[in-house]
C-alpha positions in Angstrom: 92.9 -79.8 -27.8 95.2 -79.5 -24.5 93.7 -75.6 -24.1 90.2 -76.6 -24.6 90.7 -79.7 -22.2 92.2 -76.8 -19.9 89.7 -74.0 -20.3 87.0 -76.9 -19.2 88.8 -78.1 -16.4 89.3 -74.0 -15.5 85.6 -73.5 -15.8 85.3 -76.7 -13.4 87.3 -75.2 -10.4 85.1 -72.1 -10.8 81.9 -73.7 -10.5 82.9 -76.1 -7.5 84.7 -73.3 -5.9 81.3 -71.3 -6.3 79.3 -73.9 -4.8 81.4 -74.8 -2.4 81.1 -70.8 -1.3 77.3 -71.0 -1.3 77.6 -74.0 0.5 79.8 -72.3 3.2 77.4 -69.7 3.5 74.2 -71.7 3.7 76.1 -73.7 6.6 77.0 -70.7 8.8 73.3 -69.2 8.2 71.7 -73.2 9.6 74.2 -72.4 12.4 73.0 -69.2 13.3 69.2 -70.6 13.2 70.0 -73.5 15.3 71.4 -71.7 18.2 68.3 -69.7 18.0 65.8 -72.1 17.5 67.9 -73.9 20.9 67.9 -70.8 22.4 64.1 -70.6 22.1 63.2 -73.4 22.4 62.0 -73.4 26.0 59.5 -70.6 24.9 58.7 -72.7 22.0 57.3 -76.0 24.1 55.6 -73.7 26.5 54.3 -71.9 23.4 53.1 -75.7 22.0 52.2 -77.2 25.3 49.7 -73.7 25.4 48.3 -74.4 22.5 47.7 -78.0 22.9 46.0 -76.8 26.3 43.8 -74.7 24.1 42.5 -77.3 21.8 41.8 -79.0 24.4 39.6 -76.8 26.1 37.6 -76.1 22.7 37.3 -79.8 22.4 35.6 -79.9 26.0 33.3 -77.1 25.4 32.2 -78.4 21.9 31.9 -81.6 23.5 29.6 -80.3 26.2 27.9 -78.0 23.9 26.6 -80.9 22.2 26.0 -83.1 25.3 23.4 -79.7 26.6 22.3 -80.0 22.5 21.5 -83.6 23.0 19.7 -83.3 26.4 17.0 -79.9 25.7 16.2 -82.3 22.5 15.0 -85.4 24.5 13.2 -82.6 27.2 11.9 -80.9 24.3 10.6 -84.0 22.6 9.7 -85.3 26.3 7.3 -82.0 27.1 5.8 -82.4 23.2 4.9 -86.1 24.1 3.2 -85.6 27.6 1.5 -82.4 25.9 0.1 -84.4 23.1 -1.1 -87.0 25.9 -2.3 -84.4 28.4 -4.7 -82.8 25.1 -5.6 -86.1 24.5 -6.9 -87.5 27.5 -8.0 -83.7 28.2 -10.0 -83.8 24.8 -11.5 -87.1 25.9 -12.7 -86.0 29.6 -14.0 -82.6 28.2 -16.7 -84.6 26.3 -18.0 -86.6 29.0 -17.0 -84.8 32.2 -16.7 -81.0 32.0 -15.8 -80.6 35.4 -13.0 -82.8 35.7 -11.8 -81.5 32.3 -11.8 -77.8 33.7 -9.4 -79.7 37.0 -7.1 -81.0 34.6 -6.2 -78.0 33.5 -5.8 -76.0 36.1 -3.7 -79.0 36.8 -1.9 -78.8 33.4 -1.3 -74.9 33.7 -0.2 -75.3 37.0 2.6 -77.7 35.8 3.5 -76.0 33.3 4.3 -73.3 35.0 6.3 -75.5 37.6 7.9 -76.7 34.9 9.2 -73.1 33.4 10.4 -72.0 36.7 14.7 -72.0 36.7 16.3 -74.5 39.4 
């Protein structure tokens, strides 16, 4: 009874002196990475601060991509209403006044092509 008491006690010490070993280790490796993690870390926080920077700067130009999206839309939609008048009230003068029909556009071309010009 004593020896198996003994052999389990034996077999006790091994293991704790085993983990105790593993623990050593694993403590002197943390070491090692924290005094290179500290001695980085300068280069790190530039490294973040960079990238933050970044993000930032794709967040701006999707932001303003959108915001040019937004305005050619309302032009776009802007030109296709005053078009739809200009026909219109064109469509209406061509039956009653041909001349003034003809005027319009001229005067429709004309804008048009003021229009398409680049500021």
């Amino acid at each position: 009874m004593y020896i198996f008491i003994a052999i389990i006690f034996i077999a006790e010490l091994i293991i704790a002196g085993f983990l105790l070993y593993w623990i050593c280790k694993f403590d002197r490796s943390v070491r090692a990475l924290d005094f290179e993690i500290a001695k980085h870390s300068p280069s790190v926080i530039d490294g973040i601060k960079a990238f933050r920077g970044g993000v930032n700067l794709i967040q701006v130009a999707i932001t303003k991509v959108c915001e040019l999206v937004q305005r050619k839309k309302e032009e776009f939609m802007r030109r296709v209403v005053n078009l739809v008048v200009i026909y219109i009230i064109l469509f209406m003068l061509r039956t009653r006044f041909k001349k003034a029909a003809t005027y319009c556009q001229y005067a429709v071309l004309l804008k048009d092509f003021w229009d398409s010009i680049p500021v």
